[in-house]
NUVEX-642578 format. One record per residue (C-alpha): residue in one letter; x, y, z. Coordinates in Angstrom, 1 decimal, padded with zeros to 4 digits. Layout:
BEGIN
+---+--------+--------+--------+
: r :      u :      v :      w :
+---+--------+--------+--------+
: a :      X :      Y :      Z :
...
+---+--------+--------+--------+
END
This chain:
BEGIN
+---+--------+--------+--------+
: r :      u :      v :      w :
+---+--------+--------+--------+
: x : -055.4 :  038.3 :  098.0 :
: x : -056.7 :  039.3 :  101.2 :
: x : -060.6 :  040.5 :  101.2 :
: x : -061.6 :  043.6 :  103.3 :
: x : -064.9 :  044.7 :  104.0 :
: x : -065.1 :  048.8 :  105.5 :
: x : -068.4 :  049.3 :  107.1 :
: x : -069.1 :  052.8 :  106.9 :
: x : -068.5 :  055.1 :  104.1 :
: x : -068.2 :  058.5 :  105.9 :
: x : -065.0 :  060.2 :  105.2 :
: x : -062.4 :  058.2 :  107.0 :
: x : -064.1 :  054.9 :  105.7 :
: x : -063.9 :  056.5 :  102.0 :
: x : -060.3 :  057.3 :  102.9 :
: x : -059.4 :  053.6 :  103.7 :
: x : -060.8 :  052.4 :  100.9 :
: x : -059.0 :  054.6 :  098.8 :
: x : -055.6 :  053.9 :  100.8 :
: x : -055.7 :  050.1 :  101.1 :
: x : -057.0 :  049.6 :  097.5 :
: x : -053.2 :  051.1 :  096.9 :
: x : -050.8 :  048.4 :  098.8 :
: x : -048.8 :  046.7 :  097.0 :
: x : -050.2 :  043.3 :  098.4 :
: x : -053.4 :  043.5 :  096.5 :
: x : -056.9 :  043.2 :  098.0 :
: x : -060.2 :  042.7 :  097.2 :
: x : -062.3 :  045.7 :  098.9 :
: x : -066.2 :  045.9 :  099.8 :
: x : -067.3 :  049.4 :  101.2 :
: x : -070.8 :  049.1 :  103.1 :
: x : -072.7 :  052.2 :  102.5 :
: x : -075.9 :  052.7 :  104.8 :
: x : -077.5 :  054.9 :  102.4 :
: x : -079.0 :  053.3 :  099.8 :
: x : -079.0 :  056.6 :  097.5 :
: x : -075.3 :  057.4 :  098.4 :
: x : -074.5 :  053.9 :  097.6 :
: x : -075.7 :  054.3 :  094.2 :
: x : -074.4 :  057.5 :  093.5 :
: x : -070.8 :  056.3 :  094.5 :
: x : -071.2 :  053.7 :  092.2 :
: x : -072.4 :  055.7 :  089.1 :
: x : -069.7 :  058.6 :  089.9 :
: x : -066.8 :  056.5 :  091.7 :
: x : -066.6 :  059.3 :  093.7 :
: x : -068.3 :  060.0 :  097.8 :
: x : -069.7 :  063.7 :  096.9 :
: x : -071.1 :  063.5 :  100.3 :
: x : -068.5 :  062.8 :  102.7 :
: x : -065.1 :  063.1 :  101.0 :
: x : -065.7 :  065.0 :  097.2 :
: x : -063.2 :  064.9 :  095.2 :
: x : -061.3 :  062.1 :  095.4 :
: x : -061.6 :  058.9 :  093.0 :
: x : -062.7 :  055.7 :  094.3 :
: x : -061.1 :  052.4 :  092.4 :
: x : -063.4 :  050.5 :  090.0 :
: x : -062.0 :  047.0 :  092.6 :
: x : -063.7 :  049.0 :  095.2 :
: x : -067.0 :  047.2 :  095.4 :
: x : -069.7 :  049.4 :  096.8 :
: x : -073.0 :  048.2 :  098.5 :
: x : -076.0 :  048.8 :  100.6 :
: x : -076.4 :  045.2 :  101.3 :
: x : -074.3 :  044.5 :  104.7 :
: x : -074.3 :  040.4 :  103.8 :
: x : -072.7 :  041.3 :  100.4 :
: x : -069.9 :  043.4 :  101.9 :
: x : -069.0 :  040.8 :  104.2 :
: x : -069.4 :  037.7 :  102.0 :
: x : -065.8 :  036.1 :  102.7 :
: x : -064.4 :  038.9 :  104.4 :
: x : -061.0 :  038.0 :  106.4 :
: x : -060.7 :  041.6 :  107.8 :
: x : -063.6 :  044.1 :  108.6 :
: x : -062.6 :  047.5 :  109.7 :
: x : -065.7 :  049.2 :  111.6 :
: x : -065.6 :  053.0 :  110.5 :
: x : -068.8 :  054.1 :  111.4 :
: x : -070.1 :  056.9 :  114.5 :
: x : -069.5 :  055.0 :  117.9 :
: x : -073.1 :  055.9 :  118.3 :
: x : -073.9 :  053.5 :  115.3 :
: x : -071.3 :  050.4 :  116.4 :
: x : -072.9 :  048.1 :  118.3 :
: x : -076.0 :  048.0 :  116.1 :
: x : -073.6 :  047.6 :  113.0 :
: x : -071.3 :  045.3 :  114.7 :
: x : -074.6 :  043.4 :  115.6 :
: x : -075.4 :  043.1 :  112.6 :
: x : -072.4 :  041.5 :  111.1 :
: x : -072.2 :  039.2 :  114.3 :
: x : -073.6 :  036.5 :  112.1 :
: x : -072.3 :  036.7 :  109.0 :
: x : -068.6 :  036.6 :  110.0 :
: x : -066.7 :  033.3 :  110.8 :
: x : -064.2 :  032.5 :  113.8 :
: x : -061.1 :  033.4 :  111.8 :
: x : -062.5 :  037.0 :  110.9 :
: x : -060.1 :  039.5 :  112.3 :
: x : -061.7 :  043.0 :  113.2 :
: x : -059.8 :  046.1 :  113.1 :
: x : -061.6 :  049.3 :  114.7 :
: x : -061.0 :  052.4 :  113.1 :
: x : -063.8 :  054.5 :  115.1 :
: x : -062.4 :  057.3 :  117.4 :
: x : -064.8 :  057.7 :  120.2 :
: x : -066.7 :  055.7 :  123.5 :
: x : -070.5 :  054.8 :  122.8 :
: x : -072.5 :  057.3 :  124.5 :
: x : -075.1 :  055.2 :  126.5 :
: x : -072.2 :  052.6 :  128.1 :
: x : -068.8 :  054.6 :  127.3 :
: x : -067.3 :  051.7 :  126.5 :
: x : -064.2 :  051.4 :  123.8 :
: x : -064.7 :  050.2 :  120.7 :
: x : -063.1 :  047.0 :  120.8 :
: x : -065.1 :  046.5 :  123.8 :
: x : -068.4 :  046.4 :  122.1 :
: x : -067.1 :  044.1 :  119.9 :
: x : -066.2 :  041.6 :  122.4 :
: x : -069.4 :  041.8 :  123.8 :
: x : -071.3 :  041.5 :  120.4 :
: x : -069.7 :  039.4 :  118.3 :
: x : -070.3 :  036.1 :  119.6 :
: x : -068.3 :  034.6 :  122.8 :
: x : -067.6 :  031.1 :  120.5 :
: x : -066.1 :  033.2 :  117.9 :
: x : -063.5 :  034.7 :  120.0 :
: x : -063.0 :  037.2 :  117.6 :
: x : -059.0 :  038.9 :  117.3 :
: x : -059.4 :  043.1 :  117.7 :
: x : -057.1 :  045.6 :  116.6 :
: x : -057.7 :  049.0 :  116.9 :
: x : -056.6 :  051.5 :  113.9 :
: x : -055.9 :  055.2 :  115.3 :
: x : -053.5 :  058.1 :  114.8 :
: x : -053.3 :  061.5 :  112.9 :
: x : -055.1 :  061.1 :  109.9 :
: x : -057.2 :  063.4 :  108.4 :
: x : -059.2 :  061.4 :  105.9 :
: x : -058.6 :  063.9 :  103.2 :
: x : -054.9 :  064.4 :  103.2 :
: x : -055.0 :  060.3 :  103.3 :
: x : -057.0 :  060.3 :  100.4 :
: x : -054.6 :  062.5 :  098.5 :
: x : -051.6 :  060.4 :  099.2 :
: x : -049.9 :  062.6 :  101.7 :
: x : -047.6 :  061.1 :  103.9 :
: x : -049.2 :  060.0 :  107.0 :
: x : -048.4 :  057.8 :  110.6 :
: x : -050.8 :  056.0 :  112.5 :
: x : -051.4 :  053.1 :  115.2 :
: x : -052.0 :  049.7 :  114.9 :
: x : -053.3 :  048.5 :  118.6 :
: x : -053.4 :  045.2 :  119.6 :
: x : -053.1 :  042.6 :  122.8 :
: x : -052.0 :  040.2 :  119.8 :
: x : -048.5 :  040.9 :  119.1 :
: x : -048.7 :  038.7 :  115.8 :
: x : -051.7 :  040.1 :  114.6 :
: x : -050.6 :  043.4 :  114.8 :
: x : -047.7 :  042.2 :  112.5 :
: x : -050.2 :  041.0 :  110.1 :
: x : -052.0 :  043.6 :  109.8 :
: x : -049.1 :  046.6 :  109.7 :
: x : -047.8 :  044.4 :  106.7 :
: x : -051.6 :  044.0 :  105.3 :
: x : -052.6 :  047.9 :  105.7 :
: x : -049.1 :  049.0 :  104.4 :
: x : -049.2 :  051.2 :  101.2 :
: x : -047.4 :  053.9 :  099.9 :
: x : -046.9 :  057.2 :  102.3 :
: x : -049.0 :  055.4 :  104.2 :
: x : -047.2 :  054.1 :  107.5 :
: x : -048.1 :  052.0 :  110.5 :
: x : -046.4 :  051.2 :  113.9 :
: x : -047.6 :  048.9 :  116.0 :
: x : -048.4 :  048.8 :  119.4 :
: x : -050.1 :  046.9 :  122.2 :
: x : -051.7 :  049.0 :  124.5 :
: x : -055.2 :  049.1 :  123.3 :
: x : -056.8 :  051.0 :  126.1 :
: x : -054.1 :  053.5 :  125.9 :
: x : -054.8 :  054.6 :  122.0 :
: x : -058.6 :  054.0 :  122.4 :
: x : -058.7 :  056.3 :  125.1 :
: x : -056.6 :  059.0 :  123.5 :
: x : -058.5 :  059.1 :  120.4 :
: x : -061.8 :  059.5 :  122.0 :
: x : -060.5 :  062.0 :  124.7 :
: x : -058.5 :  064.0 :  121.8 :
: x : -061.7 :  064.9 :  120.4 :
: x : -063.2 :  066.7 :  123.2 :
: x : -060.1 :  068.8 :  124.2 :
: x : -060.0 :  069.8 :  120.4 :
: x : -063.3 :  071.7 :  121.3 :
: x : -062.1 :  073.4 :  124.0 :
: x : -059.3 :  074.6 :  121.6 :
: x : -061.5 :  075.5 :  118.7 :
: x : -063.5 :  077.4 :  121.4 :
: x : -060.9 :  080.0 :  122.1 :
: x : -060.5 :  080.6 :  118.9 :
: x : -063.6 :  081.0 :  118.3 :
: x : -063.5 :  084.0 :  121.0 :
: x : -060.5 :  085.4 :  119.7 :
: x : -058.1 :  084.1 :  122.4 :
: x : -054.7 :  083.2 :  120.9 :
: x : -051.7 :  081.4 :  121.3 :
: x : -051.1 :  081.2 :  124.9 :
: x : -055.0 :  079.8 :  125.4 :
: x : -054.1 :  077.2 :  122.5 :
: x : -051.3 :  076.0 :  124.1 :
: x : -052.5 :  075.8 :  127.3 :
: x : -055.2 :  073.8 :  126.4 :
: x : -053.6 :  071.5 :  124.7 :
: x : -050.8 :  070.7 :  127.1 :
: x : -053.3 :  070.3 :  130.3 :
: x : -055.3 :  068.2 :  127.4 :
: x : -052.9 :  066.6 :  127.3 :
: x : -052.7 :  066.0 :  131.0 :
: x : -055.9 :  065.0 :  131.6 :
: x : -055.6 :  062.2 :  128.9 :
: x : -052.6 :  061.1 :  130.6 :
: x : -054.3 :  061.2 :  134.2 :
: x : -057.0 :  058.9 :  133.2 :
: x : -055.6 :  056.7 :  130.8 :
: x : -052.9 :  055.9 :  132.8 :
: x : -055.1 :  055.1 :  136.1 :
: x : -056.8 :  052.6 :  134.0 :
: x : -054.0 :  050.7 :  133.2 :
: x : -052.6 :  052.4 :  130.2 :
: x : -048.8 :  053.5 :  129.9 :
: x : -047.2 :  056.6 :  129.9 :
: x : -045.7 :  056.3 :  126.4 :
: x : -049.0 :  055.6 :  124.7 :
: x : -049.7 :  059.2 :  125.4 :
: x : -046.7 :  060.9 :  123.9 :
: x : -046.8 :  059.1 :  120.9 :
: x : -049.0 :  058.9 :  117.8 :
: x : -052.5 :  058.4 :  119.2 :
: x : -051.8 :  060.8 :  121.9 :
: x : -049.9 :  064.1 :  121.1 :
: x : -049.8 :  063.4 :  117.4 :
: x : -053.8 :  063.2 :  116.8 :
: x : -054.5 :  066.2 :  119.6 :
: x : -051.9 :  068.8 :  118.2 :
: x : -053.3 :  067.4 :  114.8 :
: x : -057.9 :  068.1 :  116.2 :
: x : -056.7 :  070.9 :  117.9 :
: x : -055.1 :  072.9 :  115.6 :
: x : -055.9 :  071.1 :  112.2 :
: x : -058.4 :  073.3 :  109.2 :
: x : -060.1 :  069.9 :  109.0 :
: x : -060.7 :  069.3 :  112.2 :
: x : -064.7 :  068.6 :  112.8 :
: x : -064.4 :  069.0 :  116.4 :
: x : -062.2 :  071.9 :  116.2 :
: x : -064.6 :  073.5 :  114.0 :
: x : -067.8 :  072.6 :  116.5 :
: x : -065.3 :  074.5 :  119.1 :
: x : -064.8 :  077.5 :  117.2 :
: x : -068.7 :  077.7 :  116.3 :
: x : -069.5 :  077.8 :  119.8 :
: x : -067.1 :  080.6 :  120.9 :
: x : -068.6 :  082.6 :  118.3 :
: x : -071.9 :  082.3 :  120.3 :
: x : -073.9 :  079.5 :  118.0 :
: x : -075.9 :  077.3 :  119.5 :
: x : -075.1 :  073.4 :  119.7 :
: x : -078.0 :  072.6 :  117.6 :
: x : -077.7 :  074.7 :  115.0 :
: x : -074.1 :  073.9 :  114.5 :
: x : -075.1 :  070.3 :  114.0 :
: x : -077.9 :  070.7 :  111.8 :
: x : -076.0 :  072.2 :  109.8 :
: x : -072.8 :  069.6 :  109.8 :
: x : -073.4 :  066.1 :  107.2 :
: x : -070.2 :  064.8 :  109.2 :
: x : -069.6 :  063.4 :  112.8 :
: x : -068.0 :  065.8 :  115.6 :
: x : -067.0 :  062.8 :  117.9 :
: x : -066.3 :  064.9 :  120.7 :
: x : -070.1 :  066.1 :  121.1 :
: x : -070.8 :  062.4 :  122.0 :
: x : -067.7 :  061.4 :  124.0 :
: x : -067.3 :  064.5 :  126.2 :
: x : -070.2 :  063.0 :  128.6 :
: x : -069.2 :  059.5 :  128.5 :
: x : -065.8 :  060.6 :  129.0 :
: x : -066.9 :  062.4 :  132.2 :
: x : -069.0 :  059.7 :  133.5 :
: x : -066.2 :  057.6 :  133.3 :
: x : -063.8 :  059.6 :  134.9 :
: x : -066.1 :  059.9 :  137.8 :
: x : -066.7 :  056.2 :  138.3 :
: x : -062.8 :  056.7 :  138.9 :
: x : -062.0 :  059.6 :  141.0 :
: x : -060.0 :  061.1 :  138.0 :
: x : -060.6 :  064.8 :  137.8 :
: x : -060.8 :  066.1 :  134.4 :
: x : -061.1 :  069.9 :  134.2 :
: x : -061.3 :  070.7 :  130.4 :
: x : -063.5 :  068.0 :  129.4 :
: x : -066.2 :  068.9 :  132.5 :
: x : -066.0 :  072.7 :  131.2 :
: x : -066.5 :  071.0 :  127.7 :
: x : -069.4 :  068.7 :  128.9 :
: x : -071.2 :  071.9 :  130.8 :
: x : -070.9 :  074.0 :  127.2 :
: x : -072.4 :  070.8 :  125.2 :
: x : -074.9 :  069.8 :  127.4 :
: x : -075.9 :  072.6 :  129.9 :
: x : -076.3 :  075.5 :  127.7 :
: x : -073.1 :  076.8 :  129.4 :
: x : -071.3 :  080.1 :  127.9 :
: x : -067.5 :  079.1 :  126.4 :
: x : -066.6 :  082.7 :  127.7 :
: x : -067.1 :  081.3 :  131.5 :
: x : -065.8 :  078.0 :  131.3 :
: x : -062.5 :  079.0 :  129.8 :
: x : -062.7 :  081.7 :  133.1 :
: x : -064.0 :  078.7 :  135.7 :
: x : -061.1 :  076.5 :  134.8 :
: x : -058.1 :  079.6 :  135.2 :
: x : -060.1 :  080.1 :  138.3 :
: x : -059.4 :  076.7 :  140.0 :
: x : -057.2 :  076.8 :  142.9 :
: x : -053.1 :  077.1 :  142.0 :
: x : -051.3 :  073.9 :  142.3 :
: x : -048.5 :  072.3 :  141.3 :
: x : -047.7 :  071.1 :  137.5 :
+---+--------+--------+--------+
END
């Protein structure tokens, strides 16, 4: 029986739990809870009123504050925390892990300060001697409808053909299916870059734009994830699949979308600030759309949406006139 440690117990990390604790292989699984008064109350009620109410949590589900104790033996850990919070959580497991310890990201997003992937900051932190083997876990999956038991698709990225194999075979459960896939850069890129063209989208609805808007944004989204994945060495198909146009149709038009809905807040005239103080969940985007930018830059790639994002997020800039700065650029060719 295959131990699995979850560190972070936000809604997608509740949803794993939930979802693996289902295969039909059987494991043994340790959700890390930061909070040492939500990690008590999921224990007493078996339930995450916080971040995902509703939906039972297994007794075999072992819940803890104590990082040491979630890791004790662990043969996978799936990181499922902010990308803001990785490295420091990573760090922390660095040395309690051992050199056959497999690590499967499940974070949708580039940390801010460095915009580097996920599976990046894990190379760098967990030690060099460990050489630890990364897969990254990405797709349209909204943690509730997972929860549930609705049929759902997603990615399992890795440069380790065999370990994707594994793990698809590991993570398998019912309505629950996996494909694998080894262009890494390609899926981490569209799940971060997903985010912030989903509030561009929930932006024109938010000023009462329709149809046309929504699916204009999404296809030149769509665009400008291709443009810059690709330059960096991801491939075409990576884009059209799963991770790419199944995830953004899914942010962009999705109820449960949290960037969507940080979109749609700021077309109605909210500021950013009070948007967030008033959110318990993670809006990815709000973080990415910067690094995304910076690193776009470093690489000539011109990325119209997520600079008109960027402006809105961190330069007070009205949704009204970036939606008209972008139809305003220059005609050109599809």
């Amino acid at each position: 029986m295959t131990r699995i440690a979850i560190l972070g117990s936000g809604s997608w990390g509740t949803a794993l739990a939930i979802v693996l604790s289902r295969s039909p292989r059987g494991h043994e699984i340790s959700l890390w809870v930061h909070d040492g008064g939500l990690a008590e109350s999921i224990r007493h009620s078996r339930e995450n009123q916080t971040y995902l109410p509703g939906y039972n949590i297994p007794e075999a589900v072992r819940v803890t504050r104590e990082i040491d104790k979630a890791l004790a033996g662990a043969e996978i850990v799936v990181g499922a925390m902010p990308s803001a919070h990785a490295r420091g959580v990573y760090s922390a497991a660095a040395n309690r892990v051992s050199a056959h310890t497999i690590f499967v990201s499940a974070t949708k997003g580039l940390e801010p300060a460095t915009h580097k992937r996920m599976s990046q900051v894990i190379a760098q932190v967990i030690p060099s001697l460990l050489a630890p083997r990364v897969a990254v876990l990405s797709g349209p999956s909204f943690a509730a409808e997972v929860a549930r038991g609705e049929p759902t698709a997603v990615v399992l990225a890795s440069h380790d053909a065999a370990l994707a194999t594994e793990l698809q075979q590991e993570f398998a459960a019912p309505n629950f299916r996996l494909y694998t896939n080894d262009d890494v850069l390609g899926v981490e890129l569209a799940g971060a870059m997903k985010n912030v063209i989903a509030i561009a989208a929930g932006a024109c609805q938010g000023l009462g734009l329709g149809s046309n808007s929504l699916a204009a944004v999404v296809t030149r989204g769509l665009a400008e994830m291709s443009r810059l994945a690709v330059s960096l060495g991801a491939r075409p198909e990576t884009l059209s699949g799963l991770a790419g146009l199944g995830d953004l149709v899914l942010t962009c038009t999705g109820s449960l979308s949290r960037n969507r809905y940080v979109g749609i807040e700021l077309g109605k005239g909210r500021s950013l600030a009070e948007i967030m103080a008033g959110m318990r969940m993670v809006a990815e985007g709000v973080g990415t759309a910067a690094a995304l930018l910076a690193l776009a830059r470093e690489n000539g790639i011109d990325l119209p949406i997520t600079e008109q994002v960027d402006a809105i997020l961190n330069q007070g800039k009205a949704p009204r006139d970036a939606i008209r700065e972008i139809m305003e650029r220059p005609q050109r060719r599809e």
